[in-house]
MIDREN-474003 format. One record per atom (N, C-alpha, C, O): z, y, x; residue in three letters. Coordinates in steps of 0.001 Angstrom, whole numbers, plus 500000, padded with zeros to 6 digits. Each point is the difference from the previous one (the first is absolute). Layout:
BEGIN
ZYXala/...
END
This chain:
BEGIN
500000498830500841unk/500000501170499159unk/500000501246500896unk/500652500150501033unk/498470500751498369unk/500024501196501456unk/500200500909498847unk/499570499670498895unk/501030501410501279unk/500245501126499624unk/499593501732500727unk/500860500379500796unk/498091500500499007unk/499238500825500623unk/500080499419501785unk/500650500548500890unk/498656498459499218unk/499822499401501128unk/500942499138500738unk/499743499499501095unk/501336500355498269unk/500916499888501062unk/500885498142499188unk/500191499935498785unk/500153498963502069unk/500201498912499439unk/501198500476499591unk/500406500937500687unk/500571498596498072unk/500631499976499801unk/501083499309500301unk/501127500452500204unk/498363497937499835unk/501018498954500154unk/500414500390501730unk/501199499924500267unk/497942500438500756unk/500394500277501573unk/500932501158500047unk/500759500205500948unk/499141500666497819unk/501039501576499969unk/501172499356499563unk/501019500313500616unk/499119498672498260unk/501100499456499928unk/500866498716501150unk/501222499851500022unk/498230499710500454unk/500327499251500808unk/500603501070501159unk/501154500202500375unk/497720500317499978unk/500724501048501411unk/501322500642499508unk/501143499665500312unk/498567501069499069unk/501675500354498723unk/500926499120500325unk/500852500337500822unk/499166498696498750unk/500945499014499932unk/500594499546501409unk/501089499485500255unk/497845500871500583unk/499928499380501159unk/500969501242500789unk/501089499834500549unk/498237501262499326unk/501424500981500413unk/500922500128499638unk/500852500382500802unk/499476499422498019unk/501734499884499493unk/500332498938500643unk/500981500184500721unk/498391498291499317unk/500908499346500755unk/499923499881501321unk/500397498967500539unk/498971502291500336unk/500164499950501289unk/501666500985500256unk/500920499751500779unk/498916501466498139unk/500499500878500050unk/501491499370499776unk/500921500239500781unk/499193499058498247unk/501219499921499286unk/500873498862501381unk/501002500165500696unk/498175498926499198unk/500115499046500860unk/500624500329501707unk/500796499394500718unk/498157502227499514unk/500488500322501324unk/501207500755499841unk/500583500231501059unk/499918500191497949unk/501093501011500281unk/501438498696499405unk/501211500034500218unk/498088499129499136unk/501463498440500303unk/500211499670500875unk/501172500062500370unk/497745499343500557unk/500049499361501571unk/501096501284500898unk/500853499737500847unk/498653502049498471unk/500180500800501217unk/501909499848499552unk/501004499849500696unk/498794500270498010unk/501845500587499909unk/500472498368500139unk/500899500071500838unk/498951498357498742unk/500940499208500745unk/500328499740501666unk/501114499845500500unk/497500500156500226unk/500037500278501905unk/500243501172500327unk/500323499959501188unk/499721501410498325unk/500563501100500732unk/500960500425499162unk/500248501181500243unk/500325498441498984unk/500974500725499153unk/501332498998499923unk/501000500022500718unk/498610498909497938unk/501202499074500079unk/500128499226500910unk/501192499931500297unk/497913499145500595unk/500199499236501123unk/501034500675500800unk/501051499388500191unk/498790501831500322unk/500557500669501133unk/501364500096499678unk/500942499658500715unk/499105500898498007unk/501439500664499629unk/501248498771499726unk/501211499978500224unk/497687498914499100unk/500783498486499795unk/500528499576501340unk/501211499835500146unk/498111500017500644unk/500084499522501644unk/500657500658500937unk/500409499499501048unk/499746501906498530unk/501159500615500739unk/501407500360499615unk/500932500365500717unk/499001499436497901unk/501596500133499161unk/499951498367500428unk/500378499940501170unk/499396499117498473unk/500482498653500106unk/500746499650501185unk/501099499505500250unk/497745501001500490unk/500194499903501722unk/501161500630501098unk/500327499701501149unk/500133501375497823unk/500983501031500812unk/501287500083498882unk/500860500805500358unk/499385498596498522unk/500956499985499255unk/500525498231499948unk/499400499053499493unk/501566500962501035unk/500622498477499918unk/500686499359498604unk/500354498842499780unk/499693502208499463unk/500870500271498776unk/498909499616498798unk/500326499806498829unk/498110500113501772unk/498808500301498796unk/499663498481500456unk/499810499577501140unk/500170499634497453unk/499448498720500332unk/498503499749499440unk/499389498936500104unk/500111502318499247unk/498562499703499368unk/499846501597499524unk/500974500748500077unk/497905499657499493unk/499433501117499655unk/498580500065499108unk/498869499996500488unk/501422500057498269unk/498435500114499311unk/499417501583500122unk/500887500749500409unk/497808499946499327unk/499742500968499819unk/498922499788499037unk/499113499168500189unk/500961501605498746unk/499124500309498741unk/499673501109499763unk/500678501012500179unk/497940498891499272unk/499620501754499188unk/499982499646498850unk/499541498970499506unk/501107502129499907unk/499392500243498392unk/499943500819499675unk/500981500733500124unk/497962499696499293unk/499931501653499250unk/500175501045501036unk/500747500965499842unk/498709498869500979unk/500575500947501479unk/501008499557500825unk/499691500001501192unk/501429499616498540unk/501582499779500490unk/499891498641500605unk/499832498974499341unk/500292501094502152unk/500339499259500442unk/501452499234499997unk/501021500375500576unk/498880498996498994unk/501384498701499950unk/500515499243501265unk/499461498982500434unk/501504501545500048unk/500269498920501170unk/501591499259499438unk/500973500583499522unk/498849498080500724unk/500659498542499458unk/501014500017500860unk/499410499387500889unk/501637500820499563unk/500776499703501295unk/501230498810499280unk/500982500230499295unk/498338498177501349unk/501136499222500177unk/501027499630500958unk/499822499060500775unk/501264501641499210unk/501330500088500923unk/500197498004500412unk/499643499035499324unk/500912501010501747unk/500432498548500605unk/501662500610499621unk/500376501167500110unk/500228497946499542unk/501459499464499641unk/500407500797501268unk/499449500197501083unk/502048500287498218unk/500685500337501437unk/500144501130500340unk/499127500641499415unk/501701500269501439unk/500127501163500190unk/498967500850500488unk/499195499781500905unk/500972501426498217unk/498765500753500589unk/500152501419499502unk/500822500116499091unk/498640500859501256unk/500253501474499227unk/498838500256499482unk/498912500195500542unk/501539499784497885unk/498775500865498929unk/499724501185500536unk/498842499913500410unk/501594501183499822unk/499694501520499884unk/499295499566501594unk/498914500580500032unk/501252498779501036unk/499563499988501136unk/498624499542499957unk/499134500695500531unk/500505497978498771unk/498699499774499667unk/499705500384499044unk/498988500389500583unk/500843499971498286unk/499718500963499199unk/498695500959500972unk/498784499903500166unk/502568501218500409unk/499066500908500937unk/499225499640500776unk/499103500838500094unk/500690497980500811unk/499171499601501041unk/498410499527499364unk/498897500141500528unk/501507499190498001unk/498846499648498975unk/499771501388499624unk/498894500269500469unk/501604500829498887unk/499011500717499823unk/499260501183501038unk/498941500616499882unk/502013499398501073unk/499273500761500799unk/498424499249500754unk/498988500698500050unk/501005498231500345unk/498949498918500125unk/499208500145498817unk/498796500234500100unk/501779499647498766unk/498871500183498833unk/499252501562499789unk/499138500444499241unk/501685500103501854unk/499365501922499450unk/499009499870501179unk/499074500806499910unk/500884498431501114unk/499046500007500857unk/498791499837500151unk/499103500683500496unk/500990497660498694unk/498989499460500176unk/499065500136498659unk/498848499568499993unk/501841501166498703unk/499489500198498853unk/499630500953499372unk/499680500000498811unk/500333501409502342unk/499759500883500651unk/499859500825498487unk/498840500266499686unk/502167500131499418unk/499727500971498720unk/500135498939499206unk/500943500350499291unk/498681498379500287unk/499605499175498827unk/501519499828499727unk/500856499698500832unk/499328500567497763unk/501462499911499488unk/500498498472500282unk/499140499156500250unk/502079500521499716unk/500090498582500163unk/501886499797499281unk/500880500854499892unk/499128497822499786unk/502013499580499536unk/500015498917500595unk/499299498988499983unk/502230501590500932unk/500423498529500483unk/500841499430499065unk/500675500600499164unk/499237497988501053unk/500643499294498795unk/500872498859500828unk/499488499342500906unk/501607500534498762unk/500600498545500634unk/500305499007499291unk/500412499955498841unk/499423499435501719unk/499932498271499071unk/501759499477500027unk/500472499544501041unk/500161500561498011unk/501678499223500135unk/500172498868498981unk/499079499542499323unk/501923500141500646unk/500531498878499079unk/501286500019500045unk/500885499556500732unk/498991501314497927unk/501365500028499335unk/500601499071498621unk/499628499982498827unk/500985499602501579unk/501130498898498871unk/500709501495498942unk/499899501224500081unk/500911497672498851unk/500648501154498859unk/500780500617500954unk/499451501092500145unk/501367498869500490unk/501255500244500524unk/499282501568500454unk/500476501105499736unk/498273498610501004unk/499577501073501060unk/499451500990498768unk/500233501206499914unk/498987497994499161unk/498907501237499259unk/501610500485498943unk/499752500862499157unk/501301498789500867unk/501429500458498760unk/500578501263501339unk/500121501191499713unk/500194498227501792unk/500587501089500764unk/498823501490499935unk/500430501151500080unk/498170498535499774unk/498626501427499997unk/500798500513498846unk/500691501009500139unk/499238498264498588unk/500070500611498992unk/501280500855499748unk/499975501101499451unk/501174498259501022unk/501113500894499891unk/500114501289501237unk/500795500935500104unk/498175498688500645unk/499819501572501082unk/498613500633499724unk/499427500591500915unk/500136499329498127unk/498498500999500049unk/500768501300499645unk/499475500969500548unk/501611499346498699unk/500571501474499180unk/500478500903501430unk/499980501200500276unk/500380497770500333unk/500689500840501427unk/499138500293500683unk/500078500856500882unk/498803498400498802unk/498766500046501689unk/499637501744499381unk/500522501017500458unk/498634498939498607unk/499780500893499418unk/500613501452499894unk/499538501082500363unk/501558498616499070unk/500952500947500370unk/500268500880500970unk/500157501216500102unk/499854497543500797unk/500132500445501873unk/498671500866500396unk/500040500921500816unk/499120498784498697unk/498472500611500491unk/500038501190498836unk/499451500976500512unk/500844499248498543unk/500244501527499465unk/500871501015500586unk/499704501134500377unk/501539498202499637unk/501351500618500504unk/499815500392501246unk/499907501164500389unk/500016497418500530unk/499945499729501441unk/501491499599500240unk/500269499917501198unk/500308499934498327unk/501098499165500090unk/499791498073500515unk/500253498979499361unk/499259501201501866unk/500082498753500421unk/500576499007500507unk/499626498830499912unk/501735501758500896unk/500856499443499972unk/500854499250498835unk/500647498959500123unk/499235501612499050unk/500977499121499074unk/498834499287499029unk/500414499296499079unk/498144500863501100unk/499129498801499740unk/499882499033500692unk/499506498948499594unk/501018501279501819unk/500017498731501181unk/501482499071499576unk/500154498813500286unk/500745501955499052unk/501526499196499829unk/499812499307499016unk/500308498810500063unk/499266501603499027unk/500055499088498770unk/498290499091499763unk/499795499270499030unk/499362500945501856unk/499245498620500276unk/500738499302500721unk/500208498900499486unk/500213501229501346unk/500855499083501060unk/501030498999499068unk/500145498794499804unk/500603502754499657unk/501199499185499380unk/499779499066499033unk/500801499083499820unk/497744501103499237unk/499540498976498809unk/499355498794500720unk/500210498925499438unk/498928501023501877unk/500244498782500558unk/500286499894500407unk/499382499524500953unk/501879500645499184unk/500965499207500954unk/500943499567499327unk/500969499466500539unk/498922500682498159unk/500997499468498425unk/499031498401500353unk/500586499012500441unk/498402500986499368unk/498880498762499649unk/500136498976501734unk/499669498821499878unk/500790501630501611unk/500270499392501027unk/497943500351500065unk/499211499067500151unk/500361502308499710unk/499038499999500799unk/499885501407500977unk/500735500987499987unk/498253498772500730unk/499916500680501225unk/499022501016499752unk/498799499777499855unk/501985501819500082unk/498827501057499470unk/499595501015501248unk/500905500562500617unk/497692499657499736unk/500235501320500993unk/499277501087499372unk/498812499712499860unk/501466501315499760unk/499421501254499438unk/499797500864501046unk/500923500388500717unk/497812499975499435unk/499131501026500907unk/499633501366499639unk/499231499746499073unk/500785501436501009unk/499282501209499281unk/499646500928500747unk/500778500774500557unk/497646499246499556unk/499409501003501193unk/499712501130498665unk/500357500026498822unk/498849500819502008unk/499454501266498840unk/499340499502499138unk/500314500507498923unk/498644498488500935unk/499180499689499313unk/500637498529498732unk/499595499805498854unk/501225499591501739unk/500359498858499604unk/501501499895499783unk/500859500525500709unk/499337498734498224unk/501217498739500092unk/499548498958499939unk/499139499679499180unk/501570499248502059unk/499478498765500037unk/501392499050499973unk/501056500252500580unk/498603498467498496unk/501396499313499318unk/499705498808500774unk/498829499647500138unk/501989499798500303unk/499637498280500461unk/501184499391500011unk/501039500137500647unk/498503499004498311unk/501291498794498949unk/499825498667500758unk/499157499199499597unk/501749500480501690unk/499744498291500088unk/501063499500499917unk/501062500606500139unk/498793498000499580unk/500938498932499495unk/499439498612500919unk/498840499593500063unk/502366499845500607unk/499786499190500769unk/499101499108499269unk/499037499778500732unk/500882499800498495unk/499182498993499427unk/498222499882500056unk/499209499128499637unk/500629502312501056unk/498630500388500561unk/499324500810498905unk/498949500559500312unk/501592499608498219unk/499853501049498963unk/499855501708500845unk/500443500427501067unk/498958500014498150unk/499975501199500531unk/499187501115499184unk/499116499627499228unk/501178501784500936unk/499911500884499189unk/499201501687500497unk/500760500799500548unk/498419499439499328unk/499647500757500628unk/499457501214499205unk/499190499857499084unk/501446501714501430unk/498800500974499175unk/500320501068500661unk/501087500226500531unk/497715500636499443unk/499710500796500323unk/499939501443498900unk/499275499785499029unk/501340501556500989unk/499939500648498745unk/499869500970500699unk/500816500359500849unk/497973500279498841unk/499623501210500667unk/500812501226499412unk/500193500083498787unk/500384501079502301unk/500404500854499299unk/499370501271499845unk/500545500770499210unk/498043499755501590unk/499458500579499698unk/499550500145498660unk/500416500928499307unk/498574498034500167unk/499543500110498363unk/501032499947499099unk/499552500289498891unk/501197499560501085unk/501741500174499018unk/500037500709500295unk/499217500522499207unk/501282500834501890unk/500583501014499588unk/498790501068499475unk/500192501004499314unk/498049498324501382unk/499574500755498938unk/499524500040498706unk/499727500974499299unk/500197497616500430unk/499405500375498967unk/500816499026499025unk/499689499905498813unk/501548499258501845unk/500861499458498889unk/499893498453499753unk/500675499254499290unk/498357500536501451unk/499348498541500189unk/500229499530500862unk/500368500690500951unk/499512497505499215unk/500085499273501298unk/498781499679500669unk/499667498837499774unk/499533501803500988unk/499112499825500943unk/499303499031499999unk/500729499010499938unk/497687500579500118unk/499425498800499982unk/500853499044500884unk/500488498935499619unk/499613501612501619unk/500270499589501315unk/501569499455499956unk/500400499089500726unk/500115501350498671unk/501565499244499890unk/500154499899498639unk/499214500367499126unk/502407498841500705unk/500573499518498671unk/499635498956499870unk/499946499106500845unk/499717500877497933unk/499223498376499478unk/498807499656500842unk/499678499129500808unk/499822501919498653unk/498354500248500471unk/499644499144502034unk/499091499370500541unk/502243501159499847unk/499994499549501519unk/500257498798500522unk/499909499671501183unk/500555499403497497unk/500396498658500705unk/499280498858499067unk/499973500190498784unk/499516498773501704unk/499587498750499488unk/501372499202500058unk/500938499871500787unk/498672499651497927unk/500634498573500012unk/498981498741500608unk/498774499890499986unk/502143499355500470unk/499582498699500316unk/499669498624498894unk/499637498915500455unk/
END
């Protein structure tokens, strides 16, 4: 079929043929220069990270961070993942997310401290949000460390039993706009 000279079925094919060069080259480019690198060097330099997914959707890059059992500092890797992620993802928005496994005991000690976390990040009264997480697990015989840089409160609930509890609650987007941040709260942690 030709149309004012020209084949049709070869205009469609070539078409087709550039989207899937196009689409195709910018997958190959962002898993070998983008997630390969960033997977291979958080894995590689964090002893604490036992696996790492990275996803897009809708723009937002997703990075998966599965913690290995055992002592380690949230707010410490936290920062080392996103500063690595501001590097290599150079502007492209992105949420880190951590992977935990929490039992009732752990998701009943969150629930009876979300009023304080909160609180603490309006007020700034953090000290006495660090006493009474502590003090509510340590009613339950678990082990709490509460972290709070400018940007963050970071909670980490473990229980010898290898249970564990993790979140991240941003305090920037709460104090502005009243909300919990893609990037922390719920939003910041996978369940297992």
């Amino acid at each position: 079929m030709e149309w004012h000279g020209l084949r049709v079925k070869i205009i469609i094919a070539a078409f087709i043929g550039g989207l899937v060069l196009f689409f195709g080259g910018h997958f190959l480019y962002h898993k070998y220069n983008v997630e390969q690198p960033l997977k291979d060097d958080i894995v590689k330099n964090n002893s604490a990270v036992q696996d790492l997914v990275i996803e897009k959707d809708a723009g937002v890059v997703h990075i998966t961070v599965d913690v290995k059992k055992g002592n380690f500092d949230i707010m410490a890797l936290y920062k080392n993942i996103s500063q690595k992620a501001k590097m290599v993802l150079d502007g492209q928005p992105f949420v880190i997310e951590f992977k935990d496994n929490p039992d009732a005991h752990l998701e009943d000690i969150w629930r009876q401290s979300q009023y304080v976390v909160h609180q603490a990040i309006m007020q700034g009264n953090f000290p006495e949000m660090v006493a009474v997480i502590e003090r509510i697990a340590g009613q339950h015989k678990v082990k709490a460390k509460v972290y709070v840089d400018h940007d963050n409160v970071y909670i980490q609930l473990v229980k010898e039993d290898g249970h564990n509890l993790l979140k991240v609650v941003s305090r920037q987007n709460f104090m502005v706009t009243g909300k919990i941040a893609r990037a922390g709260g719920d939003a910041g942690v996978k369940g297992n």
